[in-house]
N, C-alpha and C positions, 0 to 999 in steps of 0.2 A: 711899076706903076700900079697906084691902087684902082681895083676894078669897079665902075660904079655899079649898084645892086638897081634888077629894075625896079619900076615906081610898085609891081603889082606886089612883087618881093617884100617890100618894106612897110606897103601898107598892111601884108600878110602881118609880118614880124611883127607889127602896129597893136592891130586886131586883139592877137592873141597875148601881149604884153599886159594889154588894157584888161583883155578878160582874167588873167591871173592875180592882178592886181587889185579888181575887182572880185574877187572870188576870197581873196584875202580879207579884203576890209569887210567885206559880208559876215564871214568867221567869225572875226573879231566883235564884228559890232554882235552877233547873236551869241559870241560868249559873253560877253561883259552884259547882257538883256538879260540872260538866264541867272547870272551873277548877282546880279540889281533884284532880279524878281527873289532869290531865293532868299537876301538877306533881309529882303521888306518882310517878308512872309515870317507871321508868330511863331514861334517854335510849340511843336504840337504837348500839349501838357499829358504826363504820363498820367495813366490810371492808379491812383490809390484804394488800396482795400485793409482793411483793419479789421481783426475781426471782432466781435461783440457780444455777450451773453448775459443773462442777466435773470434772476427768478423772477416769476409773474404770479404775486399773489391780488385777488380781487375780491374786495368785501360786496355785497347787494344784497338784495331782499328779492324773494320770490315766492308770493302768493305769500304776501307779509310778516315771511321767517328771515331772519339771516342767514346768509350762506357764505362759504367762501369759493370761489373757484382755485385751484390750484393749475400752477403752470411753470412752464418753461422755456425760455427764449434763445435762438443761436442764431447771431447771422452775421453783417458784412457793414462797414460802413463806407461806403464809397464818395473818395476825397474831400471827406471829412463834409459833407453836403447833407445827407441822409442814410439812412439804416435800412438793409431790407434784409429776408430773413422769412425762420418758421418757426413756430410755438408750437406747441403740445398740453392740452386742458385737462381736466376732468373736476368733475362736482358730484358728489354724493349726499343724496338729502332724506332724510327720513321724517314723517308728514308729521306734524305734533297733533293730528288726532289719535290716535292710536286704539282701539275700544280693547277691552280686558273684560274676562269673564268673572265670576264668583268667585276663583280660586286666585284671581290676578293674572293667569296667562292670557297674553293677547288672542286674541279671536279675530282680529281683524286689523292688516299693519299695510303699510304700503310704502317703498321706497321707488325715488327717481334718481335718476345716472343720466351725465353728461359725460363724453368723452371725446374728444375734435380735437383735430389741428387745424392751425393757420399760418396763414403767408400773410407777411407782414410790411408796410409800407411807411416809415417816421423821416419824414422832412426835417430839417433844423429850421426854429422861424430865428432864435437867439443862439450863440456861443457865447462865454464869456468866462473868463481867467475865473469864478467863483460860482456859476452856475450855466446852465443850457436848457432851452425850451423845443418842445418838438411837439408837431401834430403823429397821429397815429392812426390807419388806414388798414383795417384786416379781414379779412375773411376765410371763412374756416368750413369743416365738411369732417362732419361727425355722425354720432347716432348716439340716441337716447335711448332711451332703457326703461322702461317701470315694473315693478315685482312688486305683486301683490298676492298678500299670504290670508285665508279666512278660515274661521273654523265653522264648517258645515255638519251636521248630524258627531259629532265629534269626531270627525278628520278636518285633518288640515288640509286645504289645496292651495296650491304654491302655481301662478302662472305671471309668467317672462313676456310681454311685449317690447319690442324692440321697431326704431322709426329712423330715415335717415334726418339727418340734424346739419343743416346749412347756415349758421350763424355769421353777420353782418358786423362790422362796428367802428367807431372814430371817438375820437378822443384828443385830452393835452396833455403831453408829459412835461416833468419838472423835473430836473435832477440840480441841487447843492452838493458842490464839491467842496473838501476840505480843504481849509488855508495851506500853503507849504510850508513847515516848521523846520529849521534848521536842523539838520543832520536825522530828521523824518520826514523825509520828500514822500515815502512810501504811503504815506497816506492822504495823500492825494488821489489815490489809486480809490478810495473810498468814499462815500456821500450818501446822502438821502433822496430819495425819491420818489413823488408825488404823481399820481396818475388821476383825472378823471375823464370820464365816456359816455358814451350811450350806445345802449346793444340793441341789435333787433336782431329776430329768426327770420332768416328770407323764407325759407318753406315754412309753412305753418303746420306740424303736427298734429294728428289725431289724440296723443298722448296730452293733449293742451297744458305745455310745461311753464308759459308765462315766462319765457324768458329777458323776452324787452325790457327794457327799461336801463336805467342808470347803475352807474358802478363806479369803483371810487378806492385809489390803493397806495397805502404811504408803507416805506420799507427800506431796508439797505439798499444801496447800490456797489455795484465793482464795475471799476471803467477800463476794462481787457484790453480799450483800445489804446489807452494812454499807457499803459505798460508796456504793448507792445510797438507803440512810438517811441519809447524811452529807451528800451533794446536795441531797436534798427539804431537811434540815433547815438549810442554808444559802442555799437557799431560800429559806427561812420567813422567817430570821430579814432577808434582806434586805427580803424586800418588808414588815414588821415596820417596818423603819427609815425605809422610804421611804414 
C-alpha cells in the first residue's frame, strides 16, 4: 500500500517546485531582455583615419609688398568628416626701401623672418564625386625675426631681434578633383586647390610685422587619402576572393 505523504510534506515539495520553476522563467525572461536590448542597440561605428598631406603655399601683402609664405601640411582625416593635423611655415621678406651709398653698397638694409607651426582644424561643409569644400581653423606658435644691417662711420653693424610670434587664422578651402578616365583612375588622386582666409597675430610684437590681414592660395593638390582608400579597398576585395 501506497503511503500517504503528510500535508506539510507536499506543501514543502509545492514551495520549492514553484520556486524552481520560477527561478527558471526569470532566467529566461532576462536572457531573451538582454537579447532584445542588444539587438535594438546600433552597432558602434568604427573610427576611420586616413592620412592627408598636402603643400601650403600662401600669396598676401605685408606693409604693401607681396609675399609668399611657404608651408607644409601632415595630418589625419577622421571618417572622412574632418582633417586635423600640423603645418610648418616660414616667410622671408626683404624691405623694398633699401638706401645705398655713392658706390651702390647698401648702407642700410633690413630683412623680416617668419617661422611657426600650426595645429590644424578643417571640417567638410561639401563632399562631392568632383569637388569638396572645407572651413579651416588654425593656430600656430612661432617667432619672428628682424636683421637689420647699417653702415656707420664706415662699418657695418649687423643686429638680430628675435619676438615670440602667436599667429591666429580661418578660412575656405576648395579642392577640384579630376574626372575618372578609363584605365587613368590615377588621376583622380590629383586636383586643384583654392584657399582663402584671414590672419591675425594674437600677440602683437614689438618688431610691428603687420601681419593681419587676408591671404589667398590656388595650387595642386594630391588626395593621400583617396589612394589610400583605394589600397585598403583592394585589399579587401583581395583577401574577399581568396
Amino acid at each position: 500500500m501506497l503511503r500517504t505523504l503528510p500535508a506539510k510534506t507536499i506543501l514543502l515539495i509545492i514551495c520549492i517546485a514553484s520556486g524552481l520553476l520560477w527561478n527558471s522563467v526569470q532566467a529566461q525572461t532576462t536572457d531573451s531582455a538582454i537579447a532584445v536590448k542588444k539587438d535594438s542597440l546600433p552597432p558602434k561605428k568604427r573610427l576611420s583615419l586616413k592620412p592627408t598631406t598636402d603643400f601650403d603655399q600662401r600669396f598676401s601683402f605685408i606693409e604693401n609688398g607681396g609675399v609668399n609664405i611657404w608651408g607644409y601640411r601632415i595630418g589625419v582625416v577622421v571618417n572622412d568628416k574632418f582633417k586635423t593635423g600640423i603645418g610648418g611655415y616660414f616667410l622671408e621678406q626683404e624691405t623694398a626701401g633699401i638706401k645705398v651709398d655713392a658706390d651702390g653698397i647698401p648702407f642700410n638694409q633690413l630683412k623680416k623672418s617668419l617661422y611657426f607651426g600650426t595645429i590644424y582644424y578643417e571640417p567638410y561643409l561639401f563632399r562631392r564625386k568632383r569637388w569638396e569644400m572645407s572651413m579651416v581653423f588654425e593656430l600656430g606658435y612661432g617667432r619672428a625675426v628682424l636683421d637689420s644691417t647699417n653702415k656707420i662711420r664706415g662699418r657695418f653693424l649687423t643686429k638680430t631681434e628675435q619676438q615670440i610670434f602667436i599667429p591666429a587664422g580661418m578660412g575656405y578651402s576648395v579642392n577640384f578633383i579630376i574626372p575618372d578616365i578609363k584605365h587613368l583612375h590615377f588621376l583622380t588622386y590629383i586636383g586643384l586647390n583654392g584657399m582663402l582666409g584671414l590672419r591675425k597675430a594674437v600677440f602683437e610684437s614689438d618688431l610691428k610685422y603687420n601681419f593681419d590681414g587676408w591671404y589667398w592660395s590656388i595650387g595642386s593638390a594630391i588626395f593621400i587619402d583617396k589612394i589610400y582608400s583605394d589600397i585598403k579597398y583592394g585589399r579587401g576585395k583581395t583577401a574577399k576572393r581568396n
